[in-house]
N, C-alpha and C positions, 0 to 999 in steps of 0.2 A: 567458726560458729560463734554465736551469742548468746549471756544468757540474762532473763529478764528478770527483776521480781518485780511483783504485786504490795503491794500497801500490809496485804495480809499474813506477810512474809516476815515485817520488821514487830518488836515488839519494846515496851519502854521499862525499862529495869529487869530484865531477866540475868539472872547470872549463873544459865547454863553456857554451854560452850557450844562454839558456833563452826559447821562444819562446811566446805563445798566444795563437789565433786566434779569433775568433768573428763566426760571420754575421748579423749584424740583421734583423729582421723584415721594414726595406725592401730586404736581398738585400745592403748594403753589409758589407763585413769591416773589420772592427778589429784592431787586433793589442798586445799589452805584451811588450818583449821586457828580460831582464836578464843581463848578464853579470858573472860571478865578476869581484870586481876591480876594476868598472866607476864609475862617477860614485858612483852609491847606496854602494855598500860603502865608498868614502874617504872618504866624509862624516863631518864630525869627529863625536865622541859617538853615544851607542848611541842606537836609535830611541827616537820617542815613544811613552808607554806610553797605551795604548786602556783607555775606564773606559766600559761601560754601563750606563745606569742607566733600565731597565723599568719602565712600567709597573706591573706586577705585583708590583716590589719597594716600593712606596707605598701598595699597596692588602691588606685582610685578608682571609682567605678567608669571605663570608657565604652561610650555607647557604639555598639560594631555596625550600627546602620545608620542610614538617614544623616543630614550635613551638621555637620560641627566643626562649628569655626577655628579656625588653626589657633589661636590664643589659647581657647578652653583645654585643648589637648595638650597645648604645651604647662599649661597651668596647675594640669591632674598629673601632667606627669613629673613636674616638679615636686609637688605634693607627696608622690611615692616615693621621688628619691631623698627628701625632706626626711620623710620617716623609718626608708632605709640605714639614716645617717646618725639617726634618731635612737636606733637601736645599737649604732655603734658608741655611741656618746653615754649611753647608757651603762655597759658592761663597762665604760673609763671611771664611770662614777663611781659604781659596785665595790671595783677593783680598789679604787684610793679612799672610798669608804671604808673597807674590810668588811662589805655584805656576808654576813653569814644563813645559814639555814632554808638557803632557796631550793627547789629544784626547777630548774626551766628549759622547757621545751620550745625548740622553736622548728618553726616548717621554714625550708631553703634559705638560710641562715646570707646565701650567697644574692641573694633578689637587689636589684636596680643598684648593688655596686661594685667601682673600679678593682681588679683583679687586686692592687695597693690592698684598699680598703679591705679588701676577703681575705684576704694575708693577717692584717693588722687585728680583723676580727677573730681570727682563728687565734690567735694567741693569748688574747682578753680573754677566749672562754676557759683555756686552759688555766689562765693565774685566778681567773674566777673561782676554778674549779679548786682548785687547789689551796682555795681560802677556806674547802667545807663543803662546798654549794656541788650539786647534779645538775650536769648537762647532758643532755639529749637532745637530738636536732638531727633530720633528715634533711638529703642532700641529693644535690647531680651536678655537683663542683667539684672537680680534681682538687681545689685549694683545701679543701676541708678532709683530706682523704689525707693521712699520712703513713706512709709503708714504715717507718720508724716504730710506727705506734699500732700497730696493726692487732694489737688484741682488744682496741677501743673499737673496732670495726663494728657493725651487724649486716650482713650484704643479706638485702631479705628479694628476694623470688618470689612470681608469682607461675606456678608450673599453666600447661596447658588444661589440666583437667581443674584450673582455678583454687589448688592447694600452696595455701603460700608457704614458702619454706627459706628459716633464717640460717647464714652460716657463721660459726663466730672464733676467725681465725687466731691463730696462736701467734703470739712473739717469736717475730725472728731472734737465732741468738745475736748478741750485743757485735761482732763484727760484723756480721753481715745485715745488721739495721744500720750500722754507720757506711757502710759500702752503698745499701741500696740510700740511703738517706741522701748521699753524695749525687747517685746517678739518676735517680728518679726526678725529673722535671715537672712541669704540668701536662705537656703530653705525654709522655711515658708514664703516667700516674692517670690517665684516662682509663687505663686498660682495667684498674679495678671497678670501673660500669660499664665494661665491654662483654658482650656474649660470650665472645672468643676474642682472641689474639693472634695476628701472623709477627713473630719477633725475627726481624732482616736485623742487619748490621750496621747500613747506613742510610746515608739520606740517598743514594742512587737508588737504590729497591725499596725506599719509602715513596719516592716518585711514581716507579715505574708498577708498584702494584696494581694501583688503582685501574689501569688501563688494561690490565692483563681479566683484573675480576670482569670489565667492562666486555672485554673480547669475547669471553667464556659466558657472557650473559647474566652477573651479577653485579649486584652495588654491593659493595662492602659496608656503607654506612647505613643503608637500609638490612642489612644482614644485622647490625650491633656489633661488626667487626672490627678492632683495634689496630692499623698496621702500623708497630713500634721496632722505632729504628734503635738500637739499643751503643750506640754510640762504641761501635767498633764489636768484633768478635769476643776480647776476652770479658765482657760486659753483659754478654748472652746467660752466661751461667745466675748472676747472681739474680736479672731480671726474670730470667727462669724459675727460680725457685718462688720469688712471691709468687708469678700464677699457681703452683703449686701450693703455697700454704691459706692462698684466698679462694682457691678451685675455680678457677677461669681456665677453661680449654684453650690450648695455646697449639701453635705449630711454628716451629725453628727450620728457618733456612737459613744456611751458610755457607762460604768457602770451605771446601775442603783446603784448597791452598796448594797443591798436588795433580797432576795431571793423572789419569785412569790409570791404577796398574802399576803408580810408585806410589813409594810411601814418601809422607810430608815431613819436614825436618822436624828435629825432637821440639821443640817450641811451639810449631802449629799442632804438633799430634797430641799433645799437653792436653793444649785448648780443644781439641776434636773432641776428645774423651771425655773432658772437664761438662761440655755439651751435653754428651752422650748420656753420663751419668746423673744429672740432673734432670734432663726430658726424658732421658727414655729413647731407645732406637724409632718405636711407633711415631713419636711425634719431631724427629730430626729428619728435615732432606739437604744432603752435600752434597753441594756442586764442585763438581770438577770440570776444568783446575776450579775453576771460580764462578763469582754471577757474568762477568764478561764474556767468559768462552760459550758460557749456556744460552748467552745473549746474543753471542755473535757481537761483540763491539768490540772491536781490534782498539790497542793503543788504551791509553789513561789521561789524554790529555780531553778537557772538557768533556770527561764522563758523564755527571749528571745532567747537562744540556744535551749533548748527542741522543744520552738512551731517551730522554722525554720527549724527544721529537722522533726518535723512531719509532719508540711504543704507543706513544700517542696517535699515530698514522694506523695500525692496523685495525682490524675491527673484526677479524675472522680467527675463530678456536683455534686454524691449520696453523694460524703465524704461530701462535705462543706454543714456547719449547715444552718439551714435554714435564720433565720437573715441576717449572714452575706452574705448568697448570693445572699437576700433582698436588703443589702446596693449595692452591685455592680451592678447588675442590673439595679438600680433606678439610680445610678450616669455613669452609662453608658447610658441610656436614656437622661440624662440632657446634658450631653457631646453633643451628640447628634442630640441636638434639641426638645427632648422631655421636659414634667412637670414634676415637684416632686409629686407624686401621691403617 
């Protein structure tokens, strides 16, 4: 909601106190009240001065009809990536300036540049910051998303009945922000603008998802589905726990490591539990022994080429085992709006 005023609303030297209310969507009221005089107005120096910096000020106008000569295009879009670069060179000056007293917003901080470049920026904003200055800046770059730093977050939603709702996750404690800080990539750090999450173990069932969703009649990247390969089993836990502290619906498949009906040696059953405890039995499916038995792929030699070319051939629900078309299901529910059931 918005609210307006009227010219009839402000007034010139009053020095009553100034009140305003507003009711939330859940029915609760809020209120900001200021008084001439008061804490705000002693505050030594004048305020900070507010700098935005749009989108649309990086980008050139390209006309989407009618002929334009390939020069002009190349021209405009030099011009963007000009003032992309523009804005990097900027926060350098800031920085060996000692700019103080800014607050600056900017819209996709990540526009027209090299992934380098998005690195280098993200770091400027922080020495930035750290000189005094507020930053604020929305995004849909993994580079700008750090699970280290995850109480800088605000992951804001927009629900179905058009209520936007912000979530504004907690700090990991200090080992396990250097663990995930270790294992989190740029794709494994996508999964904090994903709907949901399917978290496998390697890059074989980072492969062979996509064909499976396909079989069963979904796109996973049309779902907002994330499929993170968490760079081996004992790696599951810690990536598990940030979907938990950023509330991203996730679903865990894994080796059990153990064939039906035995138990798995003290090492792997460590790791089971380690899983279990973190997701939740609702959101764990184990395969036994493993993804190969479930897969039917004999042998380990040229595993992720064999399975991509066998899953990539089928195209019917009956091929895909039944687990795994338990995991997709369940995390296309989640995607969705549905429970981990």
């Amino acid at each position: 909601s918005s609210l307006t005023f009227e010219p009839s609303d402000a007034a010139t030297g009053a020095r009553t106190s100034i009140r305003i209310e507003a009711v939330l969507h859940s029915g609760r009221t809020v209120s900001v009240a200021m008084t001439p005089g008061g804490a705000a107005a002693r505050r030594a120096g004048k305020p900070p001065t507010a700098l935005f910096l749009p989108a649309s000020g990086r980008a050139d106008g390209l006309v989407a009809s009618g002929e334009i000569a390939p020069p002009v295009i190349e021209q405009a879009l030099e011009r963007s990536r000009s003032a992309a670069l523009a804005l990097v060179s900027s926060f350098e000056t800031w920085v060996e300036e000692q700019v103080r007293g800014l607050v600056v917003l900017i819209e996709e901080p990540e526009l027209f540049l090299r992934p380098q470049a998005q690195r280098a920026l993200y770091r400027l904003l922080h020495e930035f910051a750290a000189l005094g200055n507020q930053v604020l800046y929305s995004t849909h770059a993994a580079t700008f998303l750090n699970v280290a730093r995850l109480e800088e977050l605000a992951l804001v939603e927009c629900d179905a009945a058009g209520v936007t709702h912000i979530r504004r996750p907690r700090a990991l404690p200090e080992l396990a922000a250097f663990r995930a800080l270790n294992e989190f990539d740029a794709d494994r750090s996508e999964l904090l603008l994903a709907r949901a999450a399917l978290l496998v173990e390697g890059r074989t069932e980072k492969l062979v998802f996509p064909f499976l969703f396909r079989a069963l009649g979904y796109d996973a990247d049309a779902e907002g589905i994330s499929i993170v390969e968490c760079g081996g089993k004992p790696n599951i836990p810690v990536i598990a726990e940030v979907c938990n502290v950023v509330g991203v619906p996730y679903v865990v498949v894994h080796d059990r490591d153990a064939d039906p009906g035995r138990r798995p040696i003290a090492s792997e059953r460590a790791v089971n539990e380690a899983i279990r405890r973190v997701a939740g039995p609702r959101r764990t499916i184990e395969l036994a022994r493993d993804f190969e038995a479930v897969a039917r792929l004999h042998g380990h030699r040229h595993k992720p080429e064999r399975a991509r070319a066998w899953f990539a051939s089928i195209d019917s629900p009956d091929d895909v085992p039944v687990q795994l078309a338990a995991a997709v299901t369940q995390i296309v529910a989640l995607a969705r709006g549905g429970s981990a059931v």
